[in-house]
KOLMITI-209830 format. One line per 4 residues: number of its first residue (from 1); their letters; for each residue x, y, z of C-alpha. Coordinates in pm, whole numbers, plus 50000, padded with zeros to 5 digits. Example, Ala and Ser with C-alpha at 12.3 -4.5 7.8 and 13.67 -1.06 7.14 Angstrom:
# KOLMITI-209830
1> as> 51230:49550:50780; 51367:49894:50714 $
END
This chain:
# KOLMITI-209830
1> xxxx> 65388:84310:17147; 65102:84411:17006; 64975:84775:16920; 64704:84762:17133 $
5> xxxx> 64819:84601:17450; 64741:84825:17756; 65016:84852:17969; 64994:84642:18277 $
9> xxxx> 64707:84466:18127; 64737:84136:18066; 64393:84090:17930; 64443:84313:17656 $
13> xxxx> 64734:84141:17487; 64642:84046:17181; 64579:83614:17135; 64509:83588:17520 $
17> xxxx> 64210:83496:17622; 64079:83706:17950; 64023:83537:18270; 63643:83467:18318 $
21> xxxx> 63461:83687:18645; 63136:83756:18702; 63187:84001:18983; 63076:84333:18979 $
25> xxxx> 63237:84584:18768; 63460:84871:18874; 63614:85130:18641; 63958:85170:18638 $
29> xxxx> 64138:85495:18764; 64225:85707:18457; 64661:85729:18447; 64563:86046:18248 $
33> xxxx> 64390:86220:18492; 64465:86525:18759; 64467:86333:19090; 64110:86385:19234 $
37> xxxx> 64102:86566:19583; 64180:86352:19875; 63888:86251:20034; 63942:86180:20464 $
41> xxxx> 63853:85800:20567; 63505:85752:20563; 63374:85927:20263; 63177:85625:20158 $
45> xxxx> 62903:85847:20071; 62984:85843:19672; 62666:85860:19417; 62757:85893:19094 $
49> xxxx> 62460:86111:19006; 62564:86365:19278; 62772:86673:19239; 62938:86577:19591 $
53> xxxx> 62981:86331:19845; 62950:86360:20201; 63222:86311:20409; 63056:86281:20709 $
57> xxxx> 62714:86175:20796; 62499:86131:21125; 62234:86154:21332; 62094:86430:21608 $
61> xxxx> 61832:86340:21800; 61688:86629:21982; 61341:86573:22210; 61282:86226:22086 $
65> xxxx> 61338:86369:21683; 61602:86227:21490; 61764:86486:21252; 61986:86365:20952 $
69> xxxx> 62251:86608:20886; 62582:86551:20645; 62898:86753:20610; 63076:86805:20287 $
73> xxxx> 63470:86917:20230; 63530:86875:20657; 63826:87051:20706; 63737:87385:20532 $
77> xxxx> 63796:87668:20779; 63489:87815:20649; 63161:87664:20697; 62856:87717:20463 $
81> xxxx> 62477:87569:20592; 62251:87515:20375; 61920:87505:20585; 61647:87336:20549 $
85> xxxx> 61303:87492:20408; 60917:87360:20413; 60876:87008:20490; 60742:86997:20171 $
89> xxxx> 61086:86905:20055; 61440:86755:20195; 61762:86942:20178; 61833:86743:19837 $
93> xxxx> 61637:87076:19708; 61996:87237:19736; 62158:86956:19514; 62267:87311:19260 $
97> xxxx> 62443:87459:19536; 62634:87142:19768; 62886:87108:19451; 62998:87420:19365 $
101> xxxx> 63033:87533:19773; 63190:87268:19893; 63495:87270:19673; 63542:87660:19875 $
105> xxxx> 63388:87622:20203; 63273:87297:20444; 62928:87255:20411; 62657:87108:20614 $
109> xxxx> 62326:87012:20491; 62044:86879:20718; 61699:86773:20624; 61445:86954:20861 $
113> xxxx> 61162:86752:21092; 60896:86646:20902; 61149:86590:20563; 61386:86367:20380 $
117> xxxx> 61506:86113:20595; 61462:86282:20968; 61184:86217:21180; 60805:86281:21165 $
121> xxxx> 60680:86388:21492; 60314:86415:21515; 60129:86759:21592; 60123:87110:21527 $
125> xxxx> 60327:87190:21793; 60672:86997:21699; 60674:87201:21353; 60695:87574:21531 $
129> xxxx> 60966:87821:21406; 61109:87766:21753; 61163:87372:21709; 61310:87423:21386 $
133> xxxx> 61553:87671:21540; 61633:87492:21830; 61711:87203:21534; 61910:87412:21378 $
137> xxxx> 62141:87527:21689; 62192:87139:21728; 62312:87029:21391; 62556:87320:21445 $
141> xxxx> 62647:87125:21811; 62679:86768:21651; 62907:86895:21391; 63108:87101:21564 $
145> xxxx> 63024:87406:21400; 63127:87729:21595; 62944:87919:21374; 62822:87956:21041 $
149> xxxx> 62715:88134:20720; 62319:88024:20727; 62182:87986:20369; 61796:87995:20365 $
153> xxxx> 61501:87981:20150; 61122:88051:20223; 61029:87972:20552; 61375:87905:20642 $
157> xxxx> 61478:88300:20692; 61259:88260:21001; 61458:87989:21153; 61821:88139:21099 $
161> xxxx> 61670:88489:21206; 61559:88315:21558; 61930:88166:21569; 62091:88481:21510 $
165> xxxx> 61912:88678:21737; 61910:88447:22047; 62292:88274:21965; 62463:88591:21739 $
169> xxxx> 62794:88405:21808; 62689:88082:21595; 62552:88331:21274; 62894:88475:21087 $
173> xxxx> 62609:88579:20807; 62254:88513:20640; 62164:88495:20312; 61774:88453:20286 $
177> xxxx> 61618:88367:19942; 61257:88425:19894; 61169:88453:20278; 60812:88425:20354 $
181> xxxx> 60735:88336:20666; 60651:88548:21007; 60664:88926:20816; 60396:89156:20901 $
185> xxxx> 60390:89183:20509; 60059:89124:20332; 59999:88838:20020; 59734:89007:19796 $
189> xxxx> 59484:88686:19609; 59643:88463:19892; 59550:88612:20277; 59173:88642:20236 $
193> xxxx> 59176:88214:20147; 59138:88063:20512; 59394:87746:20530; 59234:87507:20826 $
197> xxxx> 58813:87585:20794; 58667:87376:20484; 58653:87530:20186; 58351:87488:19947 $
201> xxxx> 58586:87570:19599; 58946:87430:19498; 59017:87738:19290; 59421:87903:19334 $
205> xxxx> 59500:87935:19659; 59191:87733:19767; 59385:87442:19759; 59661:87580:20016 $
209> xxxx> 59427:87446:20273; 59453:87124:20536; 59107:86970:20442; 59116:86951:20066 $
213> xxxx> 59516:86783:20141; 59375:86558:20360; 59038:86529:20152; 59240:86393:19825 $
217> xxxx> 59339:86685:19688; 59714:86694:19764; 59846:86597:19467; 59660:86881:19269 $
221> xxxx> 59786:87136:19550; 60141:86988:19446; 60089:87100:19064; 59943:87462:19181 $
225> xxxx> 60205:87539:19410; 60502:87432:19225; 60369:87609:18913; 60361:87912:19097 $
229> xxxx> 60661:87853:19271; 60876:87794:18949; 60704:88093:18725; 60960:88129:18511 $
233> xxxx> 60894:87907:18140; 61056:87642:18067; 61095:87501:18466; 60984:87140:18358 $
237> xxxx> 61249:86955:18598; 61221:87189:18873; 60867:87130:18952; 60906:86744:18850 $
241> xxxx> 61138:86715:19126; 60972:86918:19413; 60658:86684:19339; 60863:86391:19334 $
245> xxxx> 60978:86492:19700; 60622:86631:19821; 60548:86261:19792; 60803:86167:20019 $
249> xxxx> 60553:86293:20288; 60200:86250:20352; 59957:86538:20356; 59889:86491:20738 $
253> xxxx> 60262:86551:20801; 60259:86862:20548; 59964:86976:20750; 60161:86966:21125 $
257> xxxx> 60423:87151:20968; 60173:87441:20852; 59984:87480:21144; 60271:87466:21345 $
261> xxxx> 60382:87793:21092; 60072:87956:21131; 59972:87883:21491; 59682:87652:21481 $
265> xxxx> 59615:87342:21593; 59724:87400:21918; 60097:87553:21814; 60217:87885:21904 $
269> xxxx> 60347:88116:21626; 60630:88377:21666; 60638:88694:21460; 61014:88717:21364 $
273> xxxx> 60992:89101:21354; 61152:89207:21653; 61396:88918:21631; 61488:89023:21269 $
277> xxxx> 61560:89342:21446; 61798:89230:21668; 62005:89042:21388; 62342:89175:21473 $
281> xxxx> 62530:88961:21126; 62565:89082:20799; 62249:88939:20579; 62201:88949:20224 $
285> xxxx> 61822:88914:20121; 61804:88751:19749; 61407:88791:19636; 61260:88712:19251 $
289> xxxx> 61020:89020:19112; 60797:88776:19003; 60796:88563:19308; 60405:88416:19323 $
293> xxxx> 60441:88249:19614; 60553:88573:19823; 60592:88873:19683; 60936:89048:19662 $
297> xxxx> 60757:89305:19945; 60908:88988:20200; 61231:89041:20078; 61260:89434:20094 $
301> xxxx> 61106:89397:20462; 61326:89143:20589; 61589:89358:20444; 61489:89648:20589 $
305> xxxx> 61432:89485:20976; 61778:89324:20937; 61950:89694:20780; 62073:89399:20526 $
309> xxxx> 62142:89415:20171; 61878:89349:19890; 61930:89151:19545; 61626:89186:19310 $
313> xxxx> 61608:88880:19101; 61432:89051:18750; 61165:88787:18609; 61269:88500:18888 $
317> xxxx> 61003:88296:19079; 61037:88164:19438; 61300:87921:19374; 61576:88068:19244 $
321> xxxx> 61876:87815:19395; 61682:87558:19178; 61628:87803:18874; 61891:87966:18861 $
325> xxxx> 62130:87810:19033; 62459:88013:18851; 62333:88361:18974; 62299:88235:19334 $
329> xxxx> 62593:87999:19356; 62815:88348:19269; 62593:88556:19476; 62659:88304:19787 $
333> xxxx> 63007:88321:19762; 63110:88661:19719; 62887:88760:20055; 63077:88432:20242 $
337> xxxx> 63405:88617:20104; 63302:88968:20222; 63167:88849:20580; 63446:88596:20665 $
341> xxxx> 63715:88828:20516; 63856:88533:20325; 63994:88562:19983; 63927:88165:19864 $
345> xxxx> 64220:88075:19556; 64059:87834:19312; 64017:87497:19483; 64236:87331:19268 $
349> xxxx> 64516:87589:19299; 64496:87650:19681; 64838:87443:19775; 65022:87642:19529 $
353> xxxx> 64898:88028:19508; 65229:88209:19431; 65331:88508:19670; 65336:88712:19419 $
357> xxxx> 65072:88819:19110; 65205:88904:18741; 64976:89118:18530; 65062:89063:18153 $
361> xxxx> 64979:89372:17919; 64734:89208:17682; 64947:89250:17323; 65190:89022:17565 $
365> xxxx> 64981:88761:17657; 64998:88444:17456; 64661:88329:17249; 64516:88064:17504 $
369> xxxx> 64222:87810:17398; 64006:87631:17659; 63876:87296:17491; 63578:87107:17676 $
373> xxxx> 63513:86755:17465; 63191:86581:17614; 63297:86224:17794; 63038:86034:17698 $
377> xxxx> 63225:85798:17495; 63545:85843:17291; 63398:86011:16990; 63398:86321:17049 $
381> xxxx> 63798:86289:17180; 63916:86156:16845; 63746:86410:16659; 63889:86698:16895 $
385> xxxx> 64213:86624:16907; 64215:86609:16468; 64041:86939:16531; 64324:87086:16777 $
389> xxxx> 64591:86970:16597; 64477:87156:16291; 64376:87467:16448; 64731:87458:16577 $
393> xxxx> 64836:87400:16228; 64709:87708:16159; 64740:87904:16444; 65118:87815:16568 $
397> xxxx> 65120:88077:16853; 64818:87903:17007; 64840:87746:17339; 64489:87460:17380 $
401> xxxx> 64448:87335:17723; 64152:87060:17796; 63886:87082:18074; 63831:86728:18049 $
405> xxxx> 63702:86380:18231; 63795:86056:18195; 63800:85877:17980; 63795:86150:17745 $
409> xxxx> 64192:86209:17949; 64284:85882:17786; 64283:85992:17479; 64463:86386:17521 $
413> xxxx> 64733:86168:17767; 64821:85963:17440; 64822:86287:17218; 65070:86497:17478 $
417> xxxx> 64780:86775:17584; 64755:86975:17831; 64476:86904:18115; 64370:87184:18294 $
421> xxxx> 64418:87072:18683; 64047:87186:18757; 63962:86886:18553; 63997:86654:18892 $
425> xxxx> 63713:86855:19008; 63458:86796:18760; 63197:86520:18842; 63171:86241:18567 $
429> xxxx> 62924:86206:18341; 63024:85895:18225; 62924:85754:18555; 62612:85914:18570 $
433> xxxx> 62508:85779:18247; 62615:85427:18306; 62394:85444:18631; 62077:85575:18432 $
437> xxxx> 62122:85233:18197; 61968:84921:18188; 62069:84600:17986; 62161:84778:17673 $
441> xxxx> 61849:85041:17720; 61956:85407:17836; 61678:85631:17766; 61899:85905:17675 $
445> xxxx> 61680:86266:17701; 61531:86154:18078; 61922:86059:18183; 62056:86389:18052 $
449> xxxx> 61774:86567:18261; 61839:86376:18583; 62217:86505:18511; 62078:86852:18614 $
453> xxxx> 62323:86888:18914; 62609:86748:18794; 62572:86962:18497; 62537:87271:18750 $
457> xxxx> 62865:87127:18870; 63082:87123:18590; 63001:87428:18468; 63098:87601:18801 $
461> xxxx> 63420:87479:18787; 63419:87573:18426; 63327:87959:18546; 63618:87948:18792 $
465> xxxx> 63917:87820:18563; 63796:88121:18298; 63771:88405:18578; 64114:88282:18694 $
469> xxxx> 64292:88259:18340; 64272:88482:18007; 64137:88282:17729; 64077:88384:17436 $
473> xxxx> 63901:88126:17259; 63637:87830:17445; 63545:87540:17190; 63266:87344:17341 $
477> xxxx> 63233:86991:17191; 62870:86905:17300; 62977:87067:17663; 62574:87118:17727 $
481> xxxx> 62619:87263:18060; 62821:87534:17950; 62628:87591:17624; 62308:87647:17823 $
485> xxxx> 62399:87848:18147; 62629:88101:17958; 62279:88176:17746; 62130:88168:18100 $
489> xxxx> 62354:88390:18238; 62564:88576:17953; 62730:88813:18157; 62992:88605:18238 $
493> xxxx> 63066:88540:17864; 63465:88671:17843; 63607:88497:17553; 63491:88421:17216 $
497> xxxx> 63232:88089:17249; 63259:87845:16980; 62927:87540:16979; 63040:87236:16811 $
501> xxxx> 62788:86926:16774; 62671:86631:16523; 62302:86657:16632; 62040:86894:16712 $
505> xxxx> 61705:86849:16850; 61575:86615:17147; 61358:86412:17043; 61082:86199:17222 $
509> xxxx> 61089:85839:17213; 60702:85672:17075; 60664:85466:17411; 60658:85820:17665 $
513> xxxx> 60335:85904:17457; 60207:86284:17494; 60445:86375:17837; 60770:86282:17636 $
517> xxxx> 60706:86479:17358; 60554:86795:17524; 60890:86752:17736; 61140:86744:17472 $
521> xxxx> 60956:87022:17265; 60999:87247:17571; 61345:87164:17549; 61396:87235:17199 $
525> xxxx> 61199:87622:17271; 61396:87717:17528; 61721:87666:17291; 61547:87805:17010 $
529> xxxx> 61467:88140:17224; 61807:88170:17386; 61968:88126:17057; 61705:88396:16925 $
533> xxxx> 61778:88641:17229; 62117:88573:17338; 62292:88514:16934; 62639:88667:17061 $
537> xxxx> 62659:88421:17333; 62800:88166:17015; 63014:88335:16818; 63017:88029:16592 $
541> xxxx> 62805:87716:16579; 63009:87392:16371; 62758:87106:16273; 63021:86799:16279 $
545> xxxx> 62855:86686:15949; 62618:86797:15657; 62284:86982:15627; 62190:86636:15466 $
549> xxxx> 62265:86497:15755; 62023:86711:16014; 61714:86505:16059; 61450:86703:15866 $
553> xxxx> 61141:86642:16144; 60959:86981:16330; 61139:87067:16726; 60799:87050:16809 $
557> xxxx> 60413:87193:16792; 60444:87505:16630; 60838:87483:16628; 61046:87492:16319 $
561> xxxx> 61146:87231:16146; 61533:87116:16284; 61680:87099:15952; 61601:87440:15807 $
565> xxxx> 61641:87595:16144; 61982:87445:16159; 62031:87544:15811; 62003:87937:15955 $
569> xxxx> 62212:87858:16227; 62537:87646:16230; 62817:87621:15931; 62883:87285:15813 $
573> xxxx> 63228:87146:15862; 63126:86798:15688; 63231:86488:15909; 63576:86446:16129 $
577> xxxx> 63705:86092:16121; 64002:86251:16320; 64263:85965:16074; 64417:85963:15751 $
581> xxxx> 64178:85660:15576; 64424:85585:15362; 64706:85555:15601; 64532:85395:15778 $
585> xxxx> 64420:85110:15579; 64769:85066:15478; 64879:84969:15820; 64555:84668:15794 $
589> xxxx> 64816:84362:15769; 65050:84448:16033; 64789:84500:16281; 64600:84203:16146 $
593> xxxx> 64923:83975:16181; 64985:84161:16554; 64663:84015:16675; 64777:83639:16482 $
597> xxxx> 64506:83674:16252; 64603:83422:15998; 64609:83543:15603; 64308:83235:15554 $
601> xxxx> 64096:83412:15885; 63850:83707:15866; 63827:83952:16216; 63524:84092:16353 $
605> xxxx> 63587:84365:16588; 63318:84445:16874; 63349:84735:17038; 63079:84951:17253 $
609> xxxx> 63212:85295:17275; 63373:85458:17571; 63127:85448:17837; 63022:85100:18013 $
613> xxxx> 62676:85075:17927; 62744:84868:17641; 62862:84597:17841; 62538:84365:17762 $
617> xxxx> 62609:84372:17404; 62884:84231:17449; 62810:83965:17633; 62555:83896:17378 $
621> xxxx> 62808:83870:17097; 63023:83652:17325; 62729:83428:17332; 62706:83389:17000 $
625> xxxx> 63036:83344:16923; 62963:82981:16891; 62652:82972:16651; 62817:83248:16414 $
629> xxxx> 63180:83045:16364; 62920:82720:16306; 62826:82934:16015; 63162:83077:15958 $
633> xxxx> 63440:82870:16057; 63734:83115:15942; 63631:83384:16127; 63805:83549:16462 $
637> xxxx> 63630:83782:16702; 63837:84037:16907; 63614:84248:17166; 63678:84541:17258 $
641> xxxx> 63586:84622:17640; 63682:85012:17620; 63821:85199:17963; 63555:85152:18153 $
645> xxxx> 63462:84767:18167; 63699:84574:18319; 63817:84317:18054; 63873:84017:18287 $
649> xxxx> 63456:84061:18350; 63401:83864:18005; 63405:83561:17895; 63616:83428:17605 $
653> xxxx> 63507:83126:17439; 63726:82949:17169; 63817:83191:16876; 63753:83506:17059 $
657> xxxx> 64003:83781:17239; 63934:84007:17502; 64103:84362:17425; 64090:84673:17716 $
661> xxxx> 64093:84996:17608; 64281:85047:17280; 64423:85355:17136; 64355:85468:16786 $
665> xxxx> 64060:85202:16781; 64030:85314:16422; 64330:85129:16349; 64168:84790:16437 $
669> xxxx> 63862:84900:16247; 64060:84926:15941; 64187:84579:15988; 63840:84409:16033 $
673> xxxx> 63625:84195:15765; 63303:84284:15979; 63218:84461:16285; 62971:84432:16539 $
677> xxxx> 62880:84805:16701; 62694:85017:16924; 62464:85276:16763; 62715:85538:16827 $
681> xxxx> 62767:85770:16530; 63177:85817:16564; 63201:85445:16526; 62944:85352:16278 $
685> xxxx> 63093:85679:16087; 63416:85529:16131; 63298:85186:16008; 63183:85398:15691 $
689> xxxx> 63451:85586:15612; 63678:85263:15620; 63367:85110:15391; 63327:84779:15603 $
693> xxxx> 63062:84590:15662; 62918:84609:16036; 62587:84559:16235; 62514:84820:16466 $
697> xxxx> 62257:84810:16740; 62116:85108:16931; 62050:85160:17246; 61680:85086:17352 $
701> xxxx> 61519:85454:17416; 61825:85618:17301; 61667:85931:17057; 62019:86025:16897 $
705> xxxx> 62125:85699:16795; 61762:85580:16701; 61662:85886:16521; 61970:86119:16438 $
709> xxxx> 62245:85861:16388; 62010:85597:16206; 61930:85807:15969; 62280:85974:15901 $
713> xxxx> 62356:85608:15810; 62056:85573:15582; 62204:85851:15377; 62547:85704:15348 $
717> xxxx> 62379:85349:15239; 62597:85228:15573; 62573:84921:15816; 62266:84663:15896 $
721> xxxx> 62063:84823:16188; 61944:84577:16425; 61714:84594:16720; 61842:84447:17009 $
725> xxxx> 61600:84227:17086; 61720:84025:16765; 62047:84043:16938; 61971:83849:17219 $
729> xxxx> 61905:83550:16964; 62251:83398:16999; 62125:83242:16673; 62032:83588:16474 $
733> xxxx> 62307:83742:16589; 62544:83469:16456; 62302:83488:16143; 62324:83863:16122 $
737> xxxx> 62732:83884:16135; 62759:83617:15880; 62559:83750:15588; 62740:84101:15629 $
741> xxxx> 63105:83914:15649; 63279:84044:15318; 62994:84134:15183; 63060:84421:14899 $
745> xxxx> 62976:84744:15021; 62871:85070:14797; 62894:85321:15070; 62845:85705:15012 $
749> xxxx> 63189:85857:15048; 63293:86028:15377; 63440:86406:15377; 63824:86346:15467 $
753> xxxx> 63915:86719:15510; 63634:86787:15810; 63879:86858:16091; 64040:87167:15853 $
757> xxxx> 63739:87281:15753; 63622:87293:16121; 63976:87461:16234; 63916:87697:15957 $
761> xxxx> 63566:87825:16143; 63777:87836:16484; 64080:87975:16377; 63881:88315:16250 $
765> xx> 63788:88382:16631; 64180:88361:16758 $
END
């Protein structure tokens, strides 16, 4: 049998060719991974850009209004909702919080008349506090909700205030984030600016008014008030979204939901004073000092009428569940704990909490390593495993357990590590990337920005395994999410923090002009001032790779340049193959003769990386499969689907094999004449360091293989680049392959001792 037949795949034994299906294609469950929790019949709610999925979902129609409301992790005993605020978004706007909450608590998310996908009823009067209220009391009826933690923002406060006070039994708690709405609490710059008489300026809050919305100045009031709403630099996304969704609606239903606020148009308005008053639950008031929307004076009066508790947000705006999403998730949770007088075990730990706790004096405790390796692709896997191994080489005593997703699982199931149970919990980015691509285009920055919530996610569940279990040591292989929000929130920092990467910078792509660049330079300050504020945060930073190899162009306009910047920064570990080149070489013939390569044949390997967006390419090679054995008779092609493209999807024409995932893919490398590749840099570095000929072909809008891998490769003399519109030439393809087949290469030689060296820089902080 050969070495890279997947068990209980019969496409993947070598010299068989695949069946042929066109059908859609599903990735495989991961052997390797922590079962996932069970989800109740139903749950066909799945989007893999989400950080949960519904369970249930349905419809309340109250006075004629249909209201959308979904329920996440049903059979909770607890129940978490997360109400609805301004039309002028849907309850999506709590997309930070729906992940983290519902792997503790069921949750329930609605989106409020006049938003998302509920109704639109026409007039001032269907938008009143009231109608909201009574909206609110009947989600809580269609769901079966006895009662409830409420979770508000802005003018929400207002409607779980006039639940509370008229149906106490159905409010366990309230936690109100920036209220605004019905104080007796004044707005300096904002009350003097009339909102429904015609205005004869558009200056600041001169655009908070019905006639310039309805007048054609909406989408400028969109751009003023979410700039003022998200104060805090660097909030980019934030706003992006909230405009994204203010266009969901038209100004004329924004303007029914205001006057219906305010009492105009016909609506009555409600001051929620003495109802506030009568709030009988616990509430916790959460309110930014630099809210400019309301000013933190809402906050300390709602706290006051409800004798609640007060949470000054230093420096936040009037979105903090978007902003900072960390701070609140933890500040939601503990008051749910306190109010409901539950103690909730980690979610993944809940079916087996002991009875009884062990405290371990610390000189007793055994030296523990958390190890997050990013899943997009299999690169980053090879590399960390070479990189555990050694650090256990040199730290025997060391026990390395993986927070990990598939199909970065495959790879630690083969090696024998340990994956952390919380793992089944994480949401994947694989799948979230592989939704963001097109046909061999994944414009890499935007899809890592769009990732926001799933990032949010992960790194929850990343908080909870390290409050719940003494670690020493967390290496973070690319692991953005935690990267970022431990510089966001560094409190929560326990253990020494080791950064490990093979590029730095984002950079823009020539084709999103002056908006793509002034994105990705905001990106690149906001890491260069955490880095600059928060230096502990990292106690080391490893550049997989040389200061040659850090593209030597400026972060930005009036940003340093990213090579001497990383220079200051980062030690060098020089490149991680994660194998033994020589070794492996050796082993060329017997995998050669395992795959009946004949001793007169030459093998080209095609292989696409881990993830499944490279699933066009190769269908493209398949194509030409044809045209380039016209040109080169002798040669053999064996493609290599990967663990997440199902193998019998591809065709096979004559002198071509269809592989699954394979193990150790570095093996087949080192057997090849000529390889066609991805623009991913562990391959192509792979393909170097085994000095064969290959062709590699980025993905379209893809910044770190176009810019930071490309020219890595210039510098080792390595591999024919070509664009993948040559690729889908059957004929240039063919052509392509065929000139590089045994062609002599002259390669600059690859560092061999890169996973010691970068062991070395870990080891120091165990």
């Amino acid at each position: 049998m050969s070495p890279f037949t997947e068990k209980g795949d019969p496409a993947a034994v070598a010299g068989q060719t695949a069946s042929v299906s066109h059908g859609p294609r599903v990735a495989r469950p991961d052997p390797a991974s922590p079962p996932a929790p069970a989800s109740p019949p139903g749950a066909a709610f799945a989007h893999p850009s989400r950080a949960a999925d519904a369970e249930l979902e349905g419809v309340v129609v109250r006075d004629g209004v249909p209201v959308v409301w979904s329920v996440y992790n049903d059979a909770a005993p607890t129940t978490v909702v997360l109400v609805p605020t301004w039309s002028i978004v849907p309850s999506r706007f709590w997309k930070a919080q729906v992940g983290y909450l519902s792997r503790h608590y069921r949750v329930v998310t609605f989106d409020g008349r006049g938003s998302g996908r509920s109704g639109r009823p026409a007039g001032a009067a269907a938008y009143t506090d009231t109608e909201y209220a009574a909206d609110l009391l009947a989600v809580l009826d269609a769901t079966s909700t006895a009662s409830a933690v409420l979770v508000t923002l802005s003018c929400g406060a207002a409607w779980a205030v006039h639940l509370a006070a008229r149906h106490p039994s159905r409010a366990q708690g309230i936690v109100a984030i920036a209220p605004s709405c019905g104080l007796d609490v004044p707005t300096p710059g904002r009350d003097h600016v009339p909102w429904d008489q015609p205005l004869d300026t558009s200056e600041g809050w001169a655009k908070y008014n019905k006639h310039y919305w309805l007048g054609g100045g909406y989408d400028d009031f969109l751009e003023f008030f979410f700039g003022r709403m998200f104060s805090e630099p660097h909030s980019t996304k934030q706003i992006e979204d909230c405009i994204a969704w203010a266009h969901e609606i038209t100004p004329a239903v924004l303007a029914d939901t205001t006057a219906g606020r305010l009492g105009c148009d016909g609506a009555v308005c409600e001051s929620i004073v003495p109802l506030a008053r009568a709030v009988t639950c616990s509430v916790l008031v959460v309110h930014g000092s630099d809210d400019r929307i309301r000013p933190l004076a809402f906050g300390e009066r709602l706290a006051e009428l409800t004798r609640g508790s007060l949470v000054v947000l230093d420096g936040a705006g009037h979105g903090p569940p978007a902003r900072d999403p960390v701070k609140v998730n933890h500040l939601i949770h503990d008051f749910v704990q306190q109010v409901t007088g539950s103690s909730v075990p980690p979610a993944w730990d809940a079916a087996t909490t002991p009875t009884r706790r062990t405290w371990t004096r610390a000189l007793r405790r055994p030296k523990r390593a958390l190890y997050l390796s990013s899943p997009i692709g299999l690169g980053h896997a090879q590399r960390d495993v070479a990189i555990a191994a050694e650090l256990r080489a040199q730290r025997p005593d060391l026990q390395v357990d993986w927070l990990a997703q598939h199909p970065v699982t495959r790879v630690l199931a083969q090696h024998g590590e340990r994956i952390h149970p919380a793992s089944a919990w994480l949401r994947n980015e694989s799948g979230h990337i592989e939704h963001e691509a097109g046909e061999h285009d994944l414009h890499a920055f935007q899809a890592i920005r769009r990732m926001d919530e799933i990032l949010v996610n992960n790194f929850m569940v990343f908080s909870d395994v390290v409050a719940s279990g003494d670690y020493d040591l967390v290496i973070g292989d690319e692991a953005w999410d935690v990267d970022y929000f431990l510089h966001e929130n560094p409190e929560l920092k326990r253990f020494a923090f080791a950064w490990m990467t093979d590029f730095v910078g984002w950079l823009p792509m020539p084709d999103g002009g002056a908006s793509e660049a002034a994105l990705t330079a905001d990106y690149n300050a906001e890491m260069i001032s955490q880095r600059a504020r928060f230096g502990r945060v990292r106690d080391q930073s490893v550049f997989v790779g040389s200061l040659d190899d850090v593209v030597d162009q400026p972060f930005g306009p009036g940003l340093p340049s990213i090579r001497s910047w990383t220079a200051d920064n980062y030690a060098f570990a020089g490149y991680v193959t994660g194998f033994d080149t020589d070794a492996v070489v050796g082993e060329a013939e017997t995998v050669r003769a395992s795959l009946g390569v004949a001793a007169d044949e030459r093998l080209c390997v095609v292989t696409v990386g881990g993830s499944g967006v490279g699933e066009p390419l190769l269908r493209r090679v398949l194509d030409a499969v044809p045209a380039a054995r016209a040109l080169a008779p002798d040669l053999r092609f064996v493609v290599v689907a990967g663990p997440r493209i199902d193998p019998a999807s591809l065709p096979a024409p004559a002198g071509a094999t269809v592989l699954g995932y394979v193990p150790d893919l570095y093996r087949l490398s080192a057997a090849c004449d000529v390889a066609v590749v991805q623009g991913g840099l562990t391959t192509c570095m792979e393909l170097t360091a085994l000095r064969k000929p290959f062709v590699y072909v980025p993905l379209q809008h893809h910044f770190e293989q176009t810019f930071h891998v490309r020219a890595r490769l210039d510098r080792y003399e390595a591999g024919r680049y070509l664009p993948y519109e040559a690729a889908m030439d059957p004929d240039g393809l063919a052509e392509a392959v065929a000139k590089e087949v045994g062609r002599e290469v002259a390669y600059r030689a690859v560092e061999t001792d890169g996973a010691a060296r970068a062991a070395a820089m870990l080891a120091d902080l165990v």
